[in-house]
N, C-alpha and C positions, 0 to 999 in steps of 0.2 A: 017389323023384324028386318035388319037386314039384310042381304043377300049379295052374293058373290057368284062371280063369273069368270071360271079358269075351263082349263081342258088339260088334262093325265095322262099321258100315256100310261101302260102297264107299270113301268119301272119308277114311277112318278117324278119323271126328271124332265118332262116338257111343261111349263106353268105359263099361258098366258097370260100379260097384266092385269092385276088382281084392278077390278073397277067396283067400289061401293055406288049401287046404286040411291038406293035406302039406306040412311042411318037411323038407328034408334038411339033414343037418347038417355035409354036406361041402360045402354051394356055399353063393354069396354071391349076394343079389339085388343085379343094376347096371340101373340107368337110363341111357342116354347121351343126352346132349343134346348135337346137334350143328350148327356152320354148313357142312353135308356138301358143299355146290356150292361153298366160297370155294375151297380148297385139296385138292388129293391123299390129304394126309396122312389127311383125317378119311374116308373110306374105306376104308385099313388099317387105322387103329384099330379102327373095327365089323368090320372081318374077324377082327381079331387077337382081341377080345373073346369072340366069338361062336364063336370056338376053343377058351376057355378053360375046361378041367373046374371049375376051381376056382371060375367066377363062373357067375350065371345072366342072362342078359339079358333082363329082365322087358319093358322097351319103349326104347324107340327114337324120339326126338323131333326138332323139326326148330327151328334157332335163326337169330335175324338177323343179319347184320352191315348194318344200317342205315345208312350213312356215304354223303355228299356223291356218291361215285363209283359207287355199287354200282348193281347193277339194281333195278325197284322193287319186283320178288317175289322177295327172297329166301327167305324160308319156302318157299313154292313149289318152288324149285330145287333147294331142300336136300331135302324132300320127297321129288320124285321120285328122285332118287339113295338115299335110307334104303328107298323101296319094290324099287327097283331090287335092292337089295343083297341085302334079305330075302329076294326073288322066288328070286333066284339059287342063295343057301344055303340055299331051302325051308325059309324059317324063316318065312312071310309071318303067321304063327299069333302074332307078337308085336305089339303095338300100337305104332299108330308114329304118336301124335298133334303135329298140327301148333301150332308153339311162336308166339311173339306176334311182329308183323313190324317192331311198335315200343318204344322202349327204354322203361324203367321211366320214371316222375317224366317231370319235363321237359326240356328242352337244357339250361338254367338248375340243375338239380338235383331234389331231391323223392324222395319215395318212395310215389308211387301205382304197387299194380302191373298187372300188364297180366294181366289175367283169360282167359287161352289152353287149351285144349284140354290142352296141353301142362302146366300149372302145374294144371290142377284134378288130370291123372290123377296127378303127383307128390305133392300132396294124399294122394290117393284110397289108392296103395300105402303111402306113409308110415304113413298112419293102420291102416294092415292091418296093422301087420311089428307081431310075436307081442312082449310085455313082452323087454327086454333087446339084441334084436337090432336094425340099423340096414338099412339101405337108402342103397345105397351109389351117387351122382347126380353122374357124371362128363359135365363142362360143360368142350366143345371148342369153343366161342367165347362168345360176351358170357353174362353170367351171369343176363340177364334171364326167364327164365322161372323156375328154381329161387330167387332172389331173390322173384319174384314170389308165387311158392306159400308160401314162409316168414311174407309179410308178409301174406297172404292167410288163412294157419293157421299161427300161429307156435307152438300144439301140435303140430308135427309137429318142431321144433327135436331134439331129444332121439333125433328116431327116424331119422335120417337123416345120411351123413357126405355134405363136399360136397368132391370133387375137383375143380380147375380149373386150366387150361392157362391163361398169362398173366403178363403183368408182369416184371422186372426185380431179382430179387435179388443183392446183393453183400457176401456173407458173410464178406469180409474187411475192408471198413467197414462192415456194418452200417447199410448204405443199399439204398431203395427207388426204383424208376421206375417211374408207371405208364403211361407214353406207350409205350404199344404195341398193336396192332392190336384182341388181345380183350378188353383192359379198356376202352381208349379207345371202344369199342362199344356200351360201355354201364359209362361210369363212375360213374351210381348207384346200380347194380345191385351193383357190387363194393363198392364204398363200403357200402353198404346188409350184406352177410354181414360187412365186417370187422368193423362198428362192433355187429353186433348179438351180443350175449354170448350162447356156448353152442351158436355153431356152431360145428362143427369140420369145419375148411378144412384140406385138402392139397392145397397149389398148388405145380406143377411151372414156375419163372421159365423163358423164352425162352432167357436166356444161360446157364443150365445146360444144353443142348443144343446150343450151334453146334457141336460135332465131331460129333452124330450125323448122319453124312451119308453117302445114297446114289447112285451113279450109275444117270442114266438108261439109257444104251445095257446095263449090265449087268442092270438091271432087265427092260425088255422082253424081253433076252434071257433071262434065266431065266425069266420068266411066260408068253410067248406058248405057247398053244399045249399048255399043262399043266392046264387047268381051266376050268371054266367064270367061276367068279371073278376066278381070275387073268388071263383073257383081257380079263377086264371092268375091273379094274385098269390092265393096260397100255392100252386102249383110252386110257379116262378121262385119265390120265397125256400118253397122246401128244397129246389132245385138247385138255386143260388146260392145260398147260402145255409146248411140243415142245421149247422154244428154250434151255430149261437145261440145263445140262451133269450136274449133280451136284442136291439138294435135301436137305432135313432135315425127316425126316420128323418134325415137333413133337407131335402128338394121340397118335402110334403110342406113342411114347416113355413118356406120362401113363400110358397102360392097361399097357405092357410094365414100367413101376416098380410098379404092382399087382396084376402075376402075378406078378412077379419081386423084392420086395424086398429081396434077400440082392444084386441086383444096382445096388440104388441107393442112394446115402445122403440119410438126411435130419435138417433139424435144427429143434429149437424155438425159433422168431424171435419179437418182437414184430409188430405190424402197424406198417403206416406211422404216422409220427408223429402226421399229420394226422388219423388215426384212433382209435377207442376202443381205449387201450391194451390189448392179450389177447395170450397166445399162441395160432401156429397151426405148422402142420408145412410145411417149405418144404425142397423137394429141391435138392441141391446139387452132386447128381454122380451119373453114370449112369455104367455100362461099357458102352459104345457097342459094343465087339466083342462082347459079348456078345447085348445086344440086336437087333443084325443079323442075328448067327445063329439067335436064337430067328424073326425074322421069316422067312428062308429055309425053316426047319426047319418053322414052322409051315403054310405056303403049298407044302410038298411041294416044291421045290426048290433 
């Protein structure tokens, strides 16, 4: 097993260099960075992850969606729901540094980035992962902290794959949108990984998931009442959002196609036009009955 060696303060904003002592050669180190207060979704996912034998989840960050409508601490919000989650699954032994509250560069564009708690410790493990292997920094909302740590040490380029939730692919014209919620959040933060050569980007587009979709009254009723998480799930759920009938779970879906690859397809695209021509990996179809069942299966009912 391996093993990690940090120190916390209360507010978890103190993180000594993350040192693997021990690698094991059957798990993957994951980072999630998330905007955990916008949506439901990014709750399952840190469950469903935090599940998975096959990944380790080394820390656990907290991201903005800084936009006209939002409240004006989302870092905060998001925050306490990632300590929430940990507390729950007595996992609170993982770091769970808070991400930047503003976007990269400017409203105008740029690429100054945002020096966070959250982008030094993605630094800090980067730079630890042993010759050959990656660190795997899956980003379920705006891309600005992992953006930020690239441009901040872009010797870390090499050591790191970036999965992200986001944008618009259509694989049967070979066109891009990026007017959607977690690009739009920080469009030079995305801008900024496409154009930069030698990342390697697996983005899971929006509309490759409008059929993964769960109903609410089914859901409470399978979670209530079965765990202490799943209690904490439906909670959240009836909380967040009561007045939906049905919902798509989008972030669950990102980490369920990187347990599960045999269960999703993906394919090698170029980037937007507008962008430094590269390829990257863009998924283009999930089995949605499949992945439901793993979520049932994994959450014990």
């Amino acid at each position: 097993m391996r093993r990690r060696t940090f120190l916390r303060t209360a507010s978890f904003l103190s993180v000594v260099p993350f040192v693997p002592l021990t690698w094991s050669r059957t798990t993957r180190p994951m980072l999630i960075d998330a905007d955990t207060a916008n949506e439901i979704d990014d709750l399952f996912a840190i469950v469903r992850a935090l599940r998975a034998p096959m990944f380790d989840v080394v820390a656990v960050s907290s991201a903005q969606w800084n936009h006209r409508l939002s409240p004006p601490n989302t870092v905060e919000l998001s925050q306490e729901l990632n300590e929430d989650i940990l507390r729950i699954m007595g996992r609170d032994d993982i770091p769970m540094p808070r991400g930047a509250e503003m976007i990269m560069g400017k409203p105008w564009g740029g690429e100054e980035p945002r020096n966070s708690p959250a982008a030094r410790l993605m630094i800090r493990m980067a730079q630890a992962m042993p010759d050959g292997e990656r660190l795997d920094i899956v980003t379920l909302g705006a891309a600005t902290n992992v953006a930020s740590a690239i441009k901040m040490a872009p010797e870390i380029i090499g050591k790191i794959r970036c999965h992200h939730l986001g944008g618009r692919y259509f694989p049967d014209r070979d066109v891009w949108d990026k007017d959607e919620f977690n690009l739009r959040n920080d469009l030079n933060a995305i801008n900024y990984l496409f154009n930069t050569e030698g990342v390697e980007i697996h983005l899971m587009p929006i509309n490759t998931l409008f059929d993964f979709k769960v109903r609410l009254d089914e859901s409470i009723e399978r979670l209530t009442g079965t765990s202490a998480i799943n209690d904490y799930l439906a909670a959240k759920w009836l909380s967040h959002d009561p007045s939906s009938a049905e919902r798509i779970l989008w972030d669950l879906a990102l980490i369920q196609a990187m347990i599960h690859p045999d269960k999703a397809t993906t394919q090698r695209v170029m980037t937007p036009p507008e962008n430094t021509q590269r390829e990257i990996t863009v998924y283009t179809k999930i089995d949605e009955a499949a992945f439901l069942a793993d979520l049932w299966e994994t959450l014990g009912v």
